[in-house]
C-alpha positions in Angstrom: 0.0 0.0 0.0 1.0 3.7 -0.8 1.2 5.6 2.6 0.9 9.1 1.1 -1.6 11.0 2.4 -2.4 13.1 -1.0 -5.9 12.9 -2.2 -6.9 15.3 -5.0 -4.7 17.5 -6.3 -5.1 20.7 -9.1 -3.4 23.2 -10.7 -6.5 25.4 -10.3 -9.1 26.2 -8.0 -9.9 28.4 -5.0 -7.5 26.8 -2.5 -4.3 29.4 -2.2 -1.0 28.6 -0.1 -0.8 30.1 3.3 3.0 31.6 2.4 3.5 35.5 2.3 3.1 36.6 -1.1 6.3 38.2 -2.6 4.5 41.3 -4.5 5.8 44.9 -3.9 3.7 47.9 -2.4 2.7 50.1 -5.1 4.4 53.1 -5.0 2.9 56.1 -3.6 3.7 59.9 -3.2 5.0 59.1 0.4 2.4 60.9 1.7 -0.2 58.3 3.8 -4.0 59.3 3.5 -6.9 58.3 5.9 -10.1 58.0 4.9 -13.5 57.0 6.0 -15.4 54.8 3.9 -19.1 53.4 4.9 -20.3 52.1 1.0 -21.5 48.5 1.0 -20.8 48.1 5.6 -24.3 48.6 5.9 -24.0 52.3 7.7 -20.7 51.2 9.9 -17.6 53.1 9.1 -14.2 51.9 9.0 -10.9 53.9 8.6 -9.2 52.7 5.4 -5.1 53.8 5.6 -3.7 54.0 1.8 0.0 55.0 0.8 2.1 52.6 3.2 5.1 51.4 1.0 5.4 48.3 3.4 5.4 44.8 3.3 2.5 42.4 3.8 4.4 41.2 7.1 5.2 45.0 8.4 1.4 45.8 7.4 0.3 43.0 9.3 2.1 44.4 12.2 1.2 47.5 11.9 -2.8 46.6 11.9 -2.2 44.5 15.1 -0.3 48.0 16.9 -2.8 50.1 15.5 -5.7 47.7 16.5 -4.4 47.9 19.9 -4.0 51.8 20.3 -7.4 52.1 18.9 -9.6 49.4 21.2 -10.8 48.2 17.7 -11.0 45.5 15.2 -9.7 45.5 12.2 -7.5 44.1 8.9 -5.3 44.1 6.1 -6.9 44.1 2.7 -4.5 43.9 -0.4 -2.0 47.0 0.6 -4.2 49.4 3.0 -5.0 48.8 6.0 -8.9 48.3 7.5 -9.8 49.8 11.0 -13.6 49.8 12.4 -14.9 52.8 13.4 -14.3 56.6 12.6 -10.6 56.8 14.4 -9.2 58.7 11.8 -7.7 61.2 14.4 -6.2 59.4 16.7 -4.7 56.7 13.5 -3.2 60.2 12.4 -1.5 60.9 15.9 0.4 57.1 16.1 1.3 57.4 12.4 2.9 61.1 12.9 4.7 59.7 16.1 6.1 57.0 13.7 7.7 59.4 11.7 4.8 59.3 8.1 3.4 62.2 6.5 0.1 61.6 7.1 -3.5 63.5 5.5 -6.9 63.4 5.9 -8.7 62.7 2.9 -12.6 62.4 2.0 -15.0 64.2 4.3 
């Protein structure tokens, strides 16, 4: 008998490897904008931060610190990060501390 443990295997399909993904940031102006964004969350705002030329790691660690500061949940979608609620201010304050140029944008 053949002890592997391999049952179906594809070159396609929805399942994706666990692994960090190797892509780049896009580049940005080095300027890092905070907006608030409520479309399609049924009402809820979250704080969407754009324009960190970071890796997926150091974004994942940076969402976790931030989460922390703020008391709130959140996440990392593609390169910007996701944080519930309207904490735009206070996201400003930490990012300025950490040395970014950081703007408001939207209303």
């Amino acid at each position: 008998m053949n002890d592997s443990r391999l049952v179906y295997s594809t070159d396609t399909g929805r399942v994706k490897d666990k692994t960090v993904s190797l892509q780049k940031a896009p580049k940005s102006d080095g300027i890092v904008r905070i907006r608030k964004e409520t479309k399609g969350r049924k009402g809820k705002g979250m704080s969407i931060i754009d324009g960190l030329e970071m890796s997926e790691a150091d974004l994942k660690a940076l969402c976790t610190e931030l989460k922390k500061q703020c008391g709130c949940g959140g996440a990392v979608k593609g390169f910007s990060i996701e944080i519930q609620g309207d904490v735009r201010d206070k996201l400003k304050q930490i990012l300025e501390t950490k040395g970014k140029r950081v703007k408001l944008a939207g209303g």
